[in-house]
Each structure stands twice: as structure tokens, then as C-alpha cells.
C-alpha positions in Angstrom: 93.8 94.0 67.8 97.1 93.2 70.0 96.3 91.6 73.3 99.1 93.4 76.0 101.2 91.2 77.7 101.3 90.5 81.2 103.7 92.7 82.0 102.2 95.5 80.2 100.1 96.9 83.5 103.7 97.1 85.0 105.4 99.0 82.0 102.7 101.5 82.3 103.1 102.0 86.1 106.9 102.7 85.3 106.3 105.1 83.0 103.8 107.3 84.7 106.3 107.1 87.7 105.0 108.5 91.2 104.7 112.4 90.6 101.6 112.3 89.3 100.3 110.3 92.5 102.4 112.5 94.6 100.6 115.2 93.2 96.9 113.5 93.8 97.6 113.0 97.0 98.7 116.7 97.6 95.3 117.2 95.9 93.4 115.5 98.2 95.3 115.6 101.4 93.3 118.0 104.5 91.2 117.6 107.5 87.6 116.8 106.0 86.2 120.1 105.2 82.1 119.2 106.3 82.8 118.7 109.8 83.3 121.8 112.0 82.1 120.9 115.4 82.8 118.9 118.9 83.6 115.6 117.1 86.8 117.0 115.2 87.5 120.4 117.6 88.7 120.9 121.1 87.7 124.4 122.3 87.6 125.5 119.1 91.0 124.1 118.0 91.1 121.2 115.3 92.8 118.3 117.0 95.4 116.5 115.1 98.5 113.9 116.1 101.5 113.4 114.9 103.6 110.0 115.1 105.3 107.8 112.8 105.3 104.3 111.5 107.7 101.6 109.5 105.8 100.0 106.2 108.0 96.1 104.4 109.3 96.8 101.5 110.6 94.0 99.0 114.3 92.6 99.8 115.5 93.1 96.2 119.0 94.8 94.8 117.1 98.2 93.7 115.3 98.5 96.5 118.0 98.1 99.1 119.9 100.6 97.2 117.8 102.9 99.2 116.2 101.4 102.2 118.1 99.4 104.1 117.3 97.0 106.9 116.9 97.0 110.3 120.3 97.4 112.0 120.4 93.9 113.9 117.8 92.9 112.6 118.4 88.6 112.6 121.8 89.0 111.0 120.2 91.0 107.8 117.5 88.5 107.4 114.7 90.4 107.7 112.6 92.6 105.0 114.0 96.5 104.3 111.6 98.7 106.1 110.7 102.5 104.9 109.8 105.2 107.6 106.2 106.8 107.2 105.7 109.8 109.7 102.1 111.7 109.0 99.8 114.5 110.5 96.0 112.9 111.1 93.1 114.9 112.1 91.9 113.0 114.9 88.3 113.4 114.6 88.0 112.1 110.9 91.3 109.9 110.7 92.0 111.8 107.5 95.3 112.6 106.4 96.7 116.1 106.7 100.0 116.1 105.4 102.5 112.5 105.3 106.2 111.8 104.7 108.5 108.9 104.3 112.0 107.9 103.3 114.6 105.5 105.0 114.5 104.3 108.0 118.1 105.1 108.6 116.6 108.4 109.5 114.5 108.9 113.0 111.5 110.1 113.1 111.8 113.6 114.6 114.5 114.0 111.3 110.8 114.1 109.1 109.3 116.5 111.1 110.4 119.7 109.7 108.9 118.6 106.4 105.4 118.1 108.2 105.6 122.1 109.6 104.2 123.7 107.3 100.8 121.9 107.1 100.6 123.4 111.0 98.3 126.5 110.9 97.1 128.2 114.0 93.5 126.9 114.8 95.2 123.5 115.3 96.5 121.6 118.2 98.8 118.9 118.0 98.9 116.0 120.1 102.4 114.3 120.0 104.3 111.6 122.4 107.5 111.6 124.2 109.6 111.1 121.0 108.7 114.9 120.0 108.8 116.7 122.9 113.6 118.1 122.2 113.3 121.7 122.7 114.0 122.5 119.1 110.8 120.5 117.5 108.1 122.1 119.8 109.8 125.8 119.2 109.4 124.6 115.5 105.9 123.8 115.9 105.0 126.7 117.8 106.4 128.8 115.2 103.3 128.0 113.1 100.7 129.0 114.8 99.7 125.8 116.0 99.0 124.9 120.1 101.1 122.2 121.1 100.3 119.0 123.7 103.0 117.1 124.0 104.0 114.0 126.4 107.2 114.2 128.5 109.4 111.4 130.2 108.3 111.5 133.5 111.5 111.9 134.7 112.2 115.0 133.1 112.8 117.7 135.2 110.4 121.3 134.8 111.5 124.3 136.1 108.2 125.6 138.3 107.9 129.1 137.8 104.3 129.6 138.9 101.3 127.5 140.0 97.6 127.8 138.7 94.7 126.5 140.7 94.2 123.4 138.6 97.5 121.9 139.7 99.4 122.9 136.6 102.3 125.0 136.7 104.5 127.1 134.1 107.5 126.1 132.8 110.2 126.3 130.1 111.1 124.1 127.3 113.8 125.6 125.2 112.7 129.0 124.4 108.8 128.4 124.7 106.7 129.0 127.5 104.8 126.0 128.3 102.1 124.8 131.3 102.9 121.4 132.6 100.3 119.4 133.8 101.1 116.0 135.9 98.0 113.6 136.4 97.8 110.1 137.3 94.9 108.3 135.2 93.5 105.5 136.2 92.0 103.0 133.8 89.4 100.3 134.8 88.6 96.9 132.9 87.5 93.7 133.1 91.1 92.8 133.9 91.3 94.9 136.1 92.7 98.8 137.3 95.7 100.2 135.8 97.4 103.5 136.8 99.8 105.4 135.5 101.4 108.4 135.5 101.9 111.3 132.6 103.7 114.2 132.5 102.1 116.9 130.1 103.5 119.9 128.3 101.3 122.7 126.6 101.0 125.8 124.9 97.8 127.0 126.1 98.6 129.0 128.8 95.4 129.8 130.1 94.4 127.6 132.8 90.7 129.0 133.1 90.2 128.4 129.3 92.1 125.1 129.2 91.8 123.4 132.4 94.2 120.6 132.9 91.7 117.7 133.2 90.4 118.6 130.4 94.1 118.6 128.7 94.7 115.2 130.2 91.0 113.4 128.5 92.1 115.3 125.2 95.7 113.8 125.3 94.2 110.4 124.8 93.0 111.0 121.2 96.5 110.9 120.2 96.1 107.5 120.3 93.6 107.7 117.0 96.8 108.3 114.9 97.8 104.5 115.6 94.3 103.4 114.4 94.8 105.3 110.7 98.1 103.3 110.5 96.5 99.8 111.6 94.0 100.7 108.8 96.5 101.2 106.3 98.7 98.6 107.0 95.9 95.7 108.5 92.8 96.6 106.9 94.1 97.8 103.2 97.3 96.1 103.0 96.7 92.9 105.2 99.8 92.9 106.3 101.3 92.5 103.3 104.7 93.4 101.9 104.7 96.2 99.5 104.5 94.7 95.8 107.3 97.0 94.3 110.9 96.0 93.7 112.0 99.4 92.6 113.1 102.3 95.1 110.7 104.1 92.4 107.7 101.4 92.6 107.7 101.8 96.5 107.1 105.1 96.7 104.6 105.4 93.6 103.3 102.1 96.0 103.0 104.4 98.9 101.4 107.2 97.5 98.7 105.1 95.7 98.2 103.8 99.1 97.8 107.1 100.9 95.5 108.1 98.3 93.0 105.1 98.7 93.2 106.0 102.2 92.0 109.7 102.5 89.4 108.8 99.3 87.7 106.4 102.2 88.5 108.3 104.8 86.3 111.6 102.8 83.7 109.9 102.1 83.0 108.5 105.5 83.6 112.2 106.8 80.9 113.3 104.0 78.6 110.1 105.0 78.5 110.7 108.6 78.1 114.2 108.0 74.5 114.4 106.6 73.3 113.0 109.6 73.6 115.8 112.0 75.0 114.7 115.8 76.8 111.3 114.3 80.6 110.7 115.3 82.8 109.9 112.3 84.3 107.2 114.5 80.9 105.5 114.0 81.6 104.7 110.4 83.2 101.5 109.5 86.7 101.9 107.8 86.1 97.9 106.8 82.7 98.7 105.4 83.9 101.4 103.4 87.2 99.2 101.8 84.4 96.4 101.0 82.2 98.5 99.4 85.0 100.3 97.6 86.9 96.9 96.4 83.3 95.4 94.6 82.5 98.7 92.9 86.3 98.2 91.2 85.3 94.4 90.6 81.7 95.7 89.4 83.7 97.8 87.1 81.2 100.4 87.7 81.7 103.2 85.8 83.6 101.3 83.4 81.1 100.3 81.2 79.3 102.8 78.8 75.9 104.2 79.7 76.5 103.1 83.9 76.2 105.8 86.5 79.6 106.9 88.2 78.5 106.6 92.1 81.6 105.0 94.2 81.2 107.8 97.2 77.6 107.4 96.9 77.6 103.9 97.3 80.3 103.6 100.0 78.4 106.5 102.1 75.2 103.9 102.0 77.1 101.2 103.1 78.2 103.4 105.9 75.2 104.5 107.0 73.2 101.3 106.9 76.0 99.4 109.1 76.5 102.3 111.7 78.8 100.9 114.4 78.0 101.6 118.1 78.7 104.5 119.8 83.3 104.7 120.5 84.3 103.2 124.0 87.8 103.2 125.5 89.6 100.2 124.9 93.2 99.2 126.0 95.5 96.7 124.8 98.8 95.2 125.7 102.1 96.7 124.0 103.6 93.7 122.6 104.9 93.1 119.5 101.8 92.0 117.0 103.7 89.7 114.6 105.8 87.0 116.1 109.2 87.2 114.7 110.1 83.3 115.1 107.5 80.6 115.9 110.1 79.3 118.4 110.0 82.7 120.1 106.0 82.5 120.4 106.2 79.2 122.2 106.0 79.4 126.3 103.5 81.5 128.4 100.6 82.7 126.9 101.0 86.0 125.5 97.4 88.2 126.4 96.9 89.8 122.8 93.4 90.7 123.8 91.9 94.1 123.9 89.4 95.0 126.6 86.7 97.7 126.9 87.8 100.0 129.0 86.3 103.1 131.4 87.9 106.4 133.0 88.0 105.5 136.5 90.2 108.8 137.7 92.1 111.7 136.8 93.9 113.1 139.1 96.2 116.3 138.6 99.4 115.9 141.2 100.1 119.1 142.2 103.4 121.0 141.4 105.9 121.7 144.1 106.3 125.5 145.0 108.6 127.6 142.4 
């Protein structure tokens, strides 16, 4: 019997390459099919974000052949960085459709290659990055609803006013209802107001009031918690292992596939108790269970039984978490990048609970 070396596990990874994990992913990508209902739909309309991220790569020769470094980032010092852009179902966190590739490329370039996992029945929370004329014509073209941010200071034609306060406007060629609100946010530290500038699809004011519009908006924000899973919880902040352009994105795609495994069988686990909010299963809990089935080798060993869903869905359901509240946080960069930089005033890194105090819709002036 020959014992493999120990860089056999790596020669094997090389040669099964990343379509076949490209592939699995495509398998398993999708909002989670067991959940129809106010947790995952607005109105009807499955609610899903779209925004983008950057993942470290390895500094090595091969890799920087094909993802480069931030420009000014420390004279060159710094780690190469790929760009992952995805489309999350916001009720489940699960992964619709992803893309990545260089970061020498902006984000709104990936979009296109998102479009057609847009179907009508969806609508598609996005921020101010996404709202250029020709992206939102693109994503109307689907089918799909759109609710995107605008700069505040972007000026709307007002062609007519509704009775909620919203009026209709024009971006590009698409007819859009523009809803401006000022939200105010109470918590422990305080109020804090500020002002957004909303553009939509749904033209109906009756069906689609535009407070409503403005509360849904803020489940955009559940898009940033599927990437601080994936990059905090399963990754721990950790640089990608592979040093191969290759590697990377076999890496990637192995990573994506974890991810919506865990992310499915939370969705099936909260599912067979009717009235429970996937948001109330722990994405920790389920990685933990996951991890000591692999170092249990369950299913490894002849004449075991194969139960790695079942097992994570107990786990789930036995540590429940409470019910969701609003919480807020401080946009400031999360990982110092010089320890002489972090010296000085104290930097609030806290995140507090957080309740709706206001909505208010501002009122357009007259077309």
C-alpha cells in the first residue's frame, strides 16, 4: 500500500480544476424553494439585493498575473484583491446567482452577467452604485421590479404627484416613482436622521405605498450580512489559500458552495416550523455543526447513517435565536490597515439595537 504524499490532496485539486465546482454551485444556486410567504416576499414579490464585495487573494507570481492590487494601495504592499458581486434572496440569505473576476473591473461592469437570473416575481433592492440609466433599463428588461437608491442630489424630473408624496419621474428610458423620506433612527446613542432618495418600478401608489417602499428598502442591507458570513464566519478573515489564478477561483466556488449548502438547510430547518423567520437560525450554529460532522467523518465510515442536513437543522432548531431587531453600526473601516493608524481617539466599533422612530415622505414639488 503507498501512503500519498503531502502534496497529493493538492495535485488532485489541480486536476479536477474548478468546472466541476462551478457546475455544483450552478446546481445548487436559487432562492430556497420551501418558503413562499411574508418572511421572503414583499406583496407578493420575492425580495432580493444586489451589491458587491472584494475577497484577499495570495500575493504570488500566478496569481497577480490576473488580479492585481489595489491601485495605491501602500506603494503595492498590500494583498491582490478579486471582485465578488452576487444576487441574495433577502429573506433566506441564500445565493441566487454570484460573479467575480478582477477588481480592475467596477462593479456595475458584473452586472450584466447577474441579468439573467432576474425573472419577473422579483424585486431588487440595490444602492446608489446601480441606479446609471442603462443598468436599471437592463434590469427592467427582465421582468423584475426594481428599488433602487439615488444620490440625493440627483435631480428627478416631476411629472405627476400621488397622494403618498411620491411622484413620477424618468430615469433613462424607464418610468419610475420616486419616493423621498427622511428616516429617523433611535438608539441608545442616540437619534439619527437622514435623508434617502428612492426610485421604483412599481408605479402604483395604492398597491405600493411609499412608506412601505421606504421600510422594505432597508432589507438591502441583509446582502452585507451573507458577505460578513462568508468572509468572517467561514473564512475568518482569512486570505484565500490558493496561489494559482486557477486555485482561487476553484477556492471561490468551493466557498459559495458551503455557503448556500448552510444557507438550505437553515431555510428547510426553519421551515417545518410554521410562522418562524429564517433570520432566527444561527448561520454560526449551522458552520459548527457542519465542521464536527466532517471531523466525525460521518458518513465516512461503512455501515454509518448519512445525516449532515439533518443534524445541522437540529442544531438550528434547538438554539433558535431571538426574534431580528434593527441594529446600526458605524461605517468605518473593520480591519485597521497600520497599528500606528489605529492609535488616537477611540474609534466607536460598536453596534447598537436600534428602533424606527419616523418615516416621513417629503413631498415633491409641483411638475
Amino acid at each position: 500500500m503507498v501512503a500519498p504524499t503531502a502534496s497529493a490532496p493538492a495535485q488532485a485539486r489541480r486536476r479536477v480544476g474548478s468546472k466541476p465546482l462551478r457546475w455544483l454551485f450552478d446546481l445548487l444556486r436559487g432562492p430556497a424553494a420551501t418558503l413562499h410567504g411574508p418572511q421572503t416576499h414583499w406583496r407578493g414579490l420575492l425580495v432580493v439585493a444586489l451589491d458587491g464585495t472584494t475577497m484577499t487573494v495570495p500575493d504570488s507570481p500566478a496569481v497577480l498575473t490576473r488580479f492585481t492590487k489595489q491601485a495605491g494601495n501602500h506603494g503595492g504592499t498590500g494583498y491582490p484583491q478579486i471582485r465578488l458581486l452576487a444576487l441574495v434572496a433577502c429573506g433566506t440569505r441564500t445565493l441566487i446567482d454570484a460573479v467575480f473576476g478582477p477588481i480592475t473591473s467596477g462593479e456595475t461592469t458584473y452586472v450584466p452577467r447577474l441579468l439573467p437570473s432576474l425573472r419577473p416575481g422579483m424585486i431588487l433592492l440595490a444602492d446608489r452604485n446601480f441606479a446609471a440609466q442603462k443598468l436599471v433599463a437592463g434590469i427592467a428588461d427582465t421582468g423584475s421590479e426594481v428599488l433602487v437608491r439615488l444620490k440625493n442630489g440627483r435631480r428627478m424630473p416631476a411629472l405627476a404627484r400621488y397622494r403618498d408624496g411620491s411622484y413620477l419621474s424618468v430615469l433613462g428610458p424607464v418610468r419610475v416613482r420616486v419616493v423621498d423620506c427622511e428616516i429617523t433612527i433611535t438608539t441608545t446613542a442616540g437619534k439619527h436622521t437622514g435623508l434617502y432618495r428612492l426610485a421604483t418600478t412599481l408605479l402604483d401608489h395604492n398597491r405600493h405605498p411609499a412608506a412601505e417602499l421606504a421600510t422594505l428598502y432597508h432589507q438591502r442591507w441583509e446582502i452585507e450580512t451573507a458577505y460578513l458570513e462568508l468572509k468572517s464566519t467561514i473564512l475568518g478573515g482569512r486570505v484565500l489559500r490558493a496561489r494559482t489564478p486557477g486555485g482561487v477561483e476553484q477556492e471561490i466556488y468551493a466557498l459559495l458552495v458551503v455557503y448556500q449548502l448552510l444557507r438550505t438547510a437553515m431555510a428547510d430547518a426553519t421551515s417545518t416550523r410554521p410562522g418562524t423567520d429564517p433570520d432566527r437560525a444561527g448561520f454560526t450554529i449551522a458552520w459548527q455543526a457542519a465542521r464536527d460532522q466532517i471531523i466525525l467523518a460521518a458518513g465516512v465510515i461503512a455501515d454509518t447513517v448519512i445525516d449532515l442536513a439533518g443534524t445541522i437543522g437540529r442544531h438550528i432548531l434547538a438554539a433558535l435565536l431571538p426574534a431580528r431587531r434593527l441594529r446600526v453600526s458605524p461605517r468605518i473601516v473593520k480591519r485597521a490597515i497600520s497599528k500606528y493608524q489605529a492609535r488616537g481617539p477611540r474609534i466607536d466599533r460598536s453596534s447598537y439595537k436600534a428602533t424606527t422612530s419616523s418615516i416621513e415622505i417629503l413631498a415633491a414639488t409641483s411638475p
